[in-house]
N, CA, C and O atoms as CSV, one atom per row, in Angstrom:
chain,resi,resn,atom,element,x,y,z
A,1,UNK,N,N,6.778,168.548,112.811
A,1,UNK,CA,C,6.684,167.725,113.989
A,1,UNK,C,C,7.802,168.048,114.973
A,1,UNK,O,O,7.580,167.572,116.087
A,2,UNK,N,N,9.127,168.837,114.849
A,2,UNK,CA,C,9.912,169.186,114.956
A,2,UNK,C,C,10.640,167.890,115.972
A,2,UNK,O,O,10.899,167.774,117.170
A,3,UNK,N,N,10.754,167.229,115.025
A,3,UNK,CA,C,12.227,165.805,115.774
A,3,UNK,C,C,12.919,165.159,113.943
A,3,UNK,O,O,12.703,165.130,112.732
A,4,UNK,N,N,13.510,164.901,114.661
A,4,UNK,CA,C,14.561,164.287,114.025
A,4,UNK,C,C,15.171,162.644,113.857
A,4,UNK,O,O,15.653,161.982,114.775
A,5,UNK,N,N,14.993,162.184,112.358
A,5,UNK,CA,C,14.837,160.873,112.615
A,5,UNK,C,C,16.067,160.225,112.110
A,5,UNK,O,O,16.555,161.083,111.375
A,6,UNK,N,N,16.939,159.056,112.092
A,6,UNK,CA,C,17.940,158.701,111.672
A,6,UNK,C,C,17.636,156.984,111.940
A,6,UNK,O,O,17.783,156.188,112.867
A,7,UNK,N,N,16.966,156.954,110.097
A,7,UNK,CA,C,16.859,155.355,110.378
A,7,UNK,C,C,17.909,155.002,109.232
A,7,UNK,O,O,18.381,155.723,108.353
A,8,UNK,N,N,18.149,153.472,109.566
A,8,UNK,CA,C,19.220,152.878,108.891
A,8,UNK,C,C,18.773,151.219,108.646
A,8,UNK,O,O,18.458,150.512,109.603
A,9,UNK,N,N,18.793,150.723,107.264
A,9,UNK,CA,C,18.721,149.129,107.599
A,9,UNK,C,C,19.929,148.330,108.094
A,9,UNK,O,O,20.917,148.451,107.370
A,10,UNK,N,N,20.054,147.648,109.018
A,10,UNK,CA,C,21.709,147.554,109.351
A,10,UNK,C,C,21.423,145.776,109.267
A,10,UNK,O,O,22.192,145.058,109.905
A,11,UNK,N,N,20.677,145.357,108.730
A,11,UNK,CA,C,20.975,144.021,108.000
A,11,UNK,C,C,19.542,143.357,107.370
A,11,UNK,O,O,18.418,143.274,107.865
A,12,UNK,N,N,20.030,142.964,106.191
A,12,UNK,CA,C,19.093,142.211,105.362
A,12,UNK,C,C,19.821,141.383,104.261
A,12,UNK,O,O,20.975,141.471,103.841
A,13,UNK,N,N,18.797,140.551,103.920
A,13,UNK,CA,C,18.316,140.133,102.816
A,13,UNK,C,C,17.223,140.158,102.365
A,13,UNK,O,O,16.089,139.875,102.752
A,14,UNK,N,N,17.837,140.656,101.201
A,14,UNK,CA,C,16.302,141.765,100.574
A,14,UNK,C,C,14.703,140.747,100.160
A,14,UNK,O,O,13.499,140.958,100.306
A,15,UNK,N,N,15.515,139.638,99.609
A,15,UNK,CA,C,14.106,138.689,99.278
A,15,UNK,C,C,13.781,137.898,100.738
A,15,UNK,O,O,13.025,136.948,100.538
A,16,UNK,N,N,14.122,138.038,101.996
A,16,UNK,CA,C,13.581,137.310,103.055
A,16,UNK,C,C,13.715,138.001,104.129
A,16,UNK,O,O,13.455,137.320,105.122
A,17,UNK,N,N,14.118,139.454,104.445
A,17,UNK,CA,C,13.824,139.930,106.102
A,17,UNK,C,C,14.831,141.417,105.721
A,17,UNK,O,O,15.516,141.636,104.722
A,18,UNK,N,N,14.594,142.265,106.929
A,18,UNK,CA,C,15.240,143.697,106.687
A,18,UNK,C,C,15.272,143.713,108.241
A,18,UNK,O,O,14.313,143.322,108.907
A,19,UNK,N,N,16.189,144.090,108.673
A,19,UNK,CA,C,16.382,144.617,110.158
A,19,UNK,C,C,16.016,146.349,110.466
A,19,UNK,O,O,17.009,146.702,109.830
A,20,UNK,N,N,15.787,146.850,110.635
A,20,UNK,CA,C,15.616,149.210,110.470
A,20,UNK,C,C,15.947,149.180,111.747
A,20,UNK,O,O,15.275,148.544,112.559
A,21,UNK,N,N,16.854,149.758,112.028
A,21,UNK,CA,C,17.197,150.930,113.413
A,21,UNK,C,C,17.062,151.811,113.035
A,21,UNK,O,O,17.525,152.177,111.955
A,22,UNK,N,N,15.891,152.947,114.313
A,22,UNK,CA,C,15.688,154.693,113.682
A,22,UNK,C,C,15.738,154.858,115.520
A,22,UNK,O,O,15.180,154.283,116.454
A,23,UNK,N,N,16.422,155.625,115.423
A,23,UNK,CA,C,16.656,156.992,116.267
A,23,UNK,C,C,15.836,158.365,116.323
A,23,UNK,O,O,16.220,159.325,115.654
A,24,UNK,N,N,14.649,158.443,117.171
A,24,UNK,CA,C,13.938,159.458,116.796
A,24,UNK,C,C,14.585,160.473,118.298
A,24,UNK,O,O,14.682,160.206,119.496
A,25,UNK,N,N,14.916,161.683,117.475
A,25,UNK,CA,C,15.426,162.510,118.358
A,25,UNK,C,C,14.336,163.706,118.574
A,25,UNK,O,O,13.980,164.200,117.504
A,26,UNK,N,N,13.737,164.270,119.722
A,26,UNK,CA,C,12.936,165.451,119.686
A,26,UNK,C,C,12.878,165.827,121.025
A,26,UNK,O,O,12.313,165.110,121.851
A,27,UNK,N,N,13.593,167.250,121.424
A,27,UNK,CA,C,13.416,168.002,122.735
A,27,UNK,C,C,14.577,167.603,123.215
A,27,UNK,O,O,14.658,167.855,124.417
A,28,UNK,N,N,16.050,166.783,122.525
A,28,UNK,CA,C,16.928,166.408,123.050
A,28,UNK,C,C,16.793,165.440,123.591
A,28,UNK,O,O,17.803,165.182,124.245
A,29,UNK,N,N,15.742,164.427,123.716
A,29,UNK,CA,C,15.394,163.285,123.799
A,29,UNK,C,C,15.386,162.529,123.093
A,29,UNK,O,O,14.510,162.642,122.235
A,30,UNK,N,N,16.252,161.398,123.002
A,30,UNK,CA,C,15.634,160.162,121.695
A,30,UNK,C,C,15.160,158.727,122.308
A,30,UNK,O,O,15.535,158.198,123.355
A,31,UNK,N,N,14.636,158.463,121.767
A,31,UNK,CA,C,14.396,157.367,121.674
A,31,UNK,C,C,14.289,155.890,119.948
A,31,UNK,O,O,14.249,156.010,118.724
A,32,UNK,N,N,14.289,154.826,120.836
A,32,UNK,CA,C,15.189,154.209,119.477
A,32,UNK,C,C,14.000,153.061,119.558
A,32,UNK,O,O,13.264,152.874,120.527
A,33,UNK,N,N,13.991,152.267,118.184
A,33,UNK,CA,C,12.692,151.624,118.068
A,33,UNK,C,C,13.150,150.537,116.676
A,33,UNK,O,O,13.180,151.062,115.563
A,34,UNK,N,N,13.491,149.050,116.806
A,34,UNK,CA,C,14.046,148.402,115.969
A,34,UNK,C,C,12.867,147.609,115.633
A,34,UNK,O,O,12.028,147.179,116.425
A,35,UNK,N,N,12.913,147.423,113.994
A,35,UNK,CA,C,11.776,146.463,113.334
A,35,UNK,C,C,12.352,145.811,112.547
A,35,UNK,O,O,13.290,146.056,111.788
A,36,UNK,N,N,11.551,144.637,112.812
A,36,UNK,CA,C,12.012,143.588,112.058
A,36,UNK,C,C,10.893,143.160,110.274
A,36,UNK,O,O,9.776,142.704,110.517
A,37,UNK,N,N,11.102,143.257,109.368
A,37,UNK,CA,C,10.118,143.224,108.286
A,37,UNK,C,C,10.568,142.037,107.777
A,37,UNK,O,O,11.771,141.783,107.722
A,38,UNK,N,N,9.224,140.848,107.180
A,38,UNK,CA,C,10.005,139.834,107.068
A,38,UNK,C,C,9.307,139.454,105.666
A,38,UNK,O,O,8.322,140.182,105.544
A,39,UNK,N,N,9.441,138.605,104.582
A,39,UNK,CA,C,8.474,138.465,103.870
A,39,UNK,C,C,7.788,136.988,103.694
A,39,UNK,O,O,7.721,136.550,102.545
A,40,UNK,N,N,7.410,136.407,104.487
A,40,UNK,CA,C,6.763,135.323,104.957
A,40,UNK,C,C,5.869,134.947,106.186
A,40,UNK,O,O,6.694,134.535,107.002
A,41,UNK,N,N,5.138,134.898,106.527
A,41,UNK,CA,C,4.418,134.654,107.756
A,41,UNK,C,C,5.125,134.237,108.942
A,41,UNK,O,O,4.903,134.704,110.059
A,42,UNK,N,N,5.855,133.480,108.718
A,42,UNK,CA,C,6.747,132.351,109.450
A,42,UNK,C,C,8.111,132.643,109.200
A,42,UNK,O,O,8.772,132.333,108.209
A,43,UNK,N,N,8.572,133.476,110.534
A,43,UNK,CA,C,9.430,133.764,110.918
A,43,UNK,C,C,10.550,132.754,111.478
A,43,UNK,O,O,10.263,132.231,112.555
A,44,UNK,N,N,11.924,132.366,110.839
A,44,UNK,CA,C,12.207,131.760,111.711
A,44,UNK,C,C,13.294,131.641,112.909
A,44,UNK,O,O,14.165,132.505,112.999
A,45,UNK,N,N,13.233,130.495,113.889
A,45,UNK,CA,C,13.548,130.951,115.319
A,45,UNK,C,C,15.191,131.925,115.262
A,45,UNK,O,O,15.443,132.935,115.920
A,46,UNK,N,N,16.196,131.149,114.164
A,46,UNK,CA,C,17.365,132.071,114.073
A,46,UNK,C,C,17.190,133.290,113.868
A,46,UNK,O,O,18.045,133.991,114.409
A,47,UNK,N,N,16.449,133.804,113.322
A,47,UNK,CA,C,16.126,135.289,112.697
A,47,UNK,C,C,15.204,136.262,114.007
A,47,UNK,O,O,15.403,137.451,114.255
A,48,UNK,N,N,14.257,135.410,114.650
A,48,UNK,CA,C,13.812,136.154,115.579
A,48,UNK,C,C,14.996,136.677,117.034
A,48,UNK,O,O,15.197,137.762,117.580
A,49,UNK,N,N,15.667,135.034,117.276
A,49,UNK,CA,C,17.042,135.203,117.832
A,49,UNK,C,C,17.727,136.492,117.448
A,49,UNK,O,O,17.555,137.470,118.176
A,50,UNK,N,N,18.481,136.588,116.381
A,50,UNK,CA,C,19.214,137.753,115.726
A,50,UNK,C,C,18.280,139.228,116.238
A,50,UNK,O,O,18.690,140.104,116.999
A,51,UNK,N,N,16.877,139.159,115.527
A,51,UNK,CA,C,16.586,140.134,116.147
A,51,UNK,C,C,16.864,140.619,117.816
A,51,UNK,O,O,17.573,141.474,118.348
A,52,UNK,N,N,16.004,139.692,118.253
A,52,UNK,CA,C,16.124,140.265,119.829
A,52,UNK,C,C,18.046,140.536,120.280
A,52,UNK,O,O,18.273,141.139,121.329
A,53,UNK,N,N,18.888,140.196,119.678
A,53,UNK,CA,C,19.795,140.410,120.640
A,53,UNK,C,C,20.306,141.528,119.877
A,53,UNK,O,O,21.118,142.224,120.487
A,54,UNK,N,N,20.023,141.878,118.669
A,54,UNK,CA,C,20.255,143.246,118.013
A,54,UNK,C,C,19.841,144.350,118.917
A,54,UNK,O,O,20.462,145.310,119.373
A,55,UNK,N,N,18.160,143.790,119.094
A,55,UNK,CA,C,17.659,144.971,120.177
A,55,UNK,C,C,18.566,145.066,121.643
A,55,UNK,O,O,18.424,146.187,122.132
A,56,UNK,N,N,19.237,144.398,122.262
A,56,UNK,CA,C,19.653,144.271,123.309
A,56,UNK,C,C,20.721,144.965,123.370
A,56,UNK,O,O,21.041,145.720,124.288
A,57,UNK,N,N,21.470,144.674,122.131
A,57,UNK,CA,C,22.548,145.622,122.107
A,57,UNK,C,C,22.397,146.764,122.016
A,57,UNK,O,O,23.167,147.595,122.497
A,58,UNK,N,N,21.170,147.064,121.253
A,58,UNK,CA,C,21.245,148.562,121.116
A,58,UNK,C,C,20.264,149.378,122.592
A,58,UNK,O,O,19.602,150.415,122.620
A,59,UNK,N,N,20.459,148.726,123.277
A,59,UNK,CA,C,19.660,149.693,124.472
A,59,UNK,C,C,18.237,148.799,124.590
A,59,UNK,O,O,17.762,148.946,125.716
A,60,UNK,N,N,17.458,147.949,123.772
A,60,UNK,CA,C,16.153,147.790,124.430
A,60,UNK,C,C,16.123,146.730,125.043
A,60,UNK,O,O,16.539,145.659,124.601
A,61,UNK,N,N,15.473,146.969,126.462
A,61,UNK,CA,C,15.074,145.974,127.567
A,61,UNK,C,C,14.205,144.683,126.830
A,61,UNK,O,O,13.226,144.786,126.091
A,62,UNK,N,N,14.937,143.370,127.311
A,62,UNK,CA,C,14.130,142.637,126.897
A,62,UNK,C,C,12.677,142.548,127.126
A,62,UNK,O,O,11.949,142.274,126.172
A,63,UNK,N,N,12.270,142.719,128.098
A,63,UNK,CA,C,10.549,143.157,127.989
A,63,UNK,C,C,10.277,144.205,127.259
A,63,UNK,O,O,9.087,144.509,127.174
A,64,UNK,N,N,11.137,144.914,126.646
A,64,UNK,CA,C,10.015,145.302,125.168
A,64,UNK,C,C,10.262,144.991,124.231
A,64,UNK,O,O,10.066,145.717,123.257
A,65,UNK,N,N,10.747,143.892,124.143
A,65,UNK,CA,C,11.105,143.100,122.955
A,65,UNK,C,C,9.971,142.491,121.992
A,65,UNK,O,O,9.861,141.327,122.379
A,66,UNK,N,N,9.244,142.656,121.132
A,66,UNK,CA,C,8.108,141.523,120.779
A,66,UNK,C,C,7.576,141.151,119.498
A,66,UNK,O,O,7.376,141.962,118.593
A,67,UNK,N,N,7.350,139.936,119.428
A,67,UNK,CA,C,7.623,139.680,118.206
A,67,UNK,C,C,5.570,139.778,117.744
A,67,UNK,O,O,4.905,139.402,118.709
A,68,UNK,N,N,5.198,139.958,117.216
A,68,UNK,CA,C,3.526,140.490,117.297
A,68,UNK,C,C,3.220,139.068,116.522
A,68,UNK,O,O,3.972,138.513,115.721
A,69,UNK,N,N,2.036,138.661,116.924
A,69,UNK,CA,C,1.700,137.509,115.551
A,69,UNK,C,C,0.949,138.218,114.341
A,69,UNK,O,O,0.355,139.289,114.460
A,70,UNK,N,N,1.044,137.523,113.217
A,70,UNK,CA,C,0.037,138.356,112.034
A,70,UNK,C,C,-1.461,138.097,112.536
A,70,UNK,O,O,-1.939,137.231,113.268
A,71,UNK,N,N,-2.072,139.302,111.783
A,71,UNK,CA,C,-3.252,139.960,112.186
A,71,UNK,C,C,-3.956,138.708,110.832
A,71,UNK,O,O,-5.160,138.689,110.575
């Protein structure tokens, strides 16, 4: 595929949520893409908080911030 990826979990608890920052680098371009994995349906508001300002710090605009509902 020729890029380069550098993901990291940079906070969890393992029986209730995982934070992943990955850095996908390709053409000298990266771009960065934070997920939140949770293990309950019901997310809650502190944890979605935490997320979004994780993303903020790391470069993503709050409009692409989003939290998806389950399918």
């Amino acid at each position: 595929w020729g890029n380069s990826n550098d993901m990291r979990v940079v906070d969890a608890k393992f029986d209730e949520y995982a934070i992943v920052h990955t850095i996908k680098t390709k053409g000298g371009e990266s771009e960065i893409l934070n997920k939140l994995h949770t293990r309950t349906k019901k997310i809650p508001d502190d944890l979605k908080e935490k997320f979004k300002q994780f993303s903020l710090d790391t470069g993503i605009l709050e409009e692409n911030i989003a939290i998806l509902p389950m399918n």
